[in-house]
C-alpha positions as CSV (number, residue, x, y, z in Angstrom):
1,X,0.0,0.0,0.0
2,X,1.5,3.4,-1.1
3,X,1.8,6.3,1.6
4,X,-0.7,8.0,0.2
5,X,-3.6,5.9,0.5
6,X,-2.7,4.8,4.2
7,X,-5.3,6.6,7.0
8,X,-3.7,8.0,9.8
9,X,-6.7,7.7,12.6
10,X,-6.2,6.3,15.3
11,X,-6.5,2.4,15.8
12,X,-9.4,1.6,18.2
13,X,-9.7,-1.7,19.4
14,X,-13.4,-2.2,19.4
15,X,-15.5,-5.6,19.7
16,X,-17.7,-6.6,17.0
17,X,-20.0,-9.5,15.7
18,X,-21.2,-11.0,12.9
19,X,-24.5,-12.3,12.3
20,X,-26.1,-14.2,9.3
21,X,-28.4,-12.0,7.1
22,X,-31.5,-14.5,7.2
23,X,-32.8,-13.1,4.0
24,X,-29.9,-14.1,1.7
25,X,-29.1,-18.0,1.8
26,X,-26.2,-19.6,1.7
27,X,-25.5,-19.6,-1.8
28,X,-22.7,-22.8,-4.2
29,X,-20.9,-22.3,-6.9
30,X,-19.6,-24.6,-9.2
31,X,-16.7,-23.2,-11.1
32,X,-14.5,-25.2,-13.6
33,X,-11.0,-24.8,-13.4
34,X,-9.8,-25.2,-17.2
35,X,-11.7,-22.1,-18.8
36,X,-13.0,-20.7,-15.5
37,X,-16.2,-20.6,-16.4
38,X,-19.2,-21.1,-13.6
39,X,-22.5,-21.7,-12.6
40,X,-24.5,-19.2,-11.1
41,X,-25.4,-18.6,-7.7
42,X,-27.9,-21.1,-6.2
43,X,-28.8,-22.4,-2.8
44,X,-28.9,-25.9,-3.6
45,X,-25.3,-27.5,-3.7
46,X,-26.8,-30.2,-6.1
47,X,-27.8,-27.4,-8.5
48,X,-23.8,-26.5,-8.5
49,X,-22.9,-29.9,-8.7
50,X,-24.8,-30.7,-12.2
51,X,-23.8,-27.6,-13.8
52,X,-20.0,-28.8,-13.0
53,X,-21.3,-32.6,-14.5
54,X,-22.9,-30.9,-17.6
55,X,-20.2,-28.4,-18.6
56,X,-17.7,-31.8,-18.3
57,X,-19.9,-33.5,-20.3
58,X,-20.0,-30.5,-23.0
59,X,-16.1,-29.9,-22.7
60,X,-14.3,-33.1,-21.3
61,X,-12.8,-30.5,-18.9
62,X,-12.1,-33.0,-15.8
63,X,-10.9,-30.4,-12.7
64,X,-14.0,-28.3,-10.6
65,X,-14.1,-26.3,-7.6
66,X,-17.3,-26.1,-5.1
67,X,-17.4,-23.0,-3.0
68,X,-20.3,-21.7,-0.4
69,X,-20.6,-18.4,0.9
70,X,-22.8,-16.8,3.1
71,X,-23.7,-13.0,3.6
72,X,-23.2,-11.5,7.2
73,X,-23.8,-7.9,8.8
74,X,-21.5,-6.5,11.0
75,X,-22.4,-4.5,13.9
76,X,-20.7,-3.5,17.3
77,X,-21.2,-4.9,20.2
78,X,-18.6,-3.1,22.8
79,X,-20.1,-2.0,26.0
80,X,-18.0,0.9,26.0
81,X,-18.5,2.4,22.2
82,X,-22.1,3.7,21.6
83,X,-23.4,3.7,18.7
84,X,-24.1,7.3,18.8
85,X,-20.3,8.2,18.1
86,X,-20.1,6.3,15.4
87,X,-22.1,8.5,13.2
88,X,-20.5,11.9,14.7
């Protein structure tokens, strides 16, 4: 990182949590590994899992990756830091 794009605040050691955003689902990906190309988002691995069977079908390509991910909000929870001075 160049000088000029580092922030110069101070460092405040502050608690936080994470929480699961119950509106978006955990969403798989299948993603082949050749040409990079991928399935799209879904919530079923399965889904994933046939897209990466169909595209070897369609190509021969033989090496797949399965990833997951899930969306989270982030939100203090330190006693001592209101969230009042966040927004100041």
């Amino acid at each position: 990182m160049s000088a000029g794009n580092s922030h110069r605040g101070r460092f405040l050691p502050i608690e936080w949590t994470l929480t699961a955003m119950p509106a978006l689902h955990m969403c798989h990906v299948g993603k082949c590994l050749v040409c990079g190309e991928h399935s799209t988002d879904t919530a079923d691995p399965d889904e994933a899992q046939l897209w990466c069977l169909r595209h070897a079908g369609m190509t021969r390509h033989p090496g797949y990756e399965m990833s997951a991910f899930q969306f989270f909000s982030a939100r203090i929870t330190d006693p001592v830091v209101g969230e009042s001075s966040l927004s100041t």
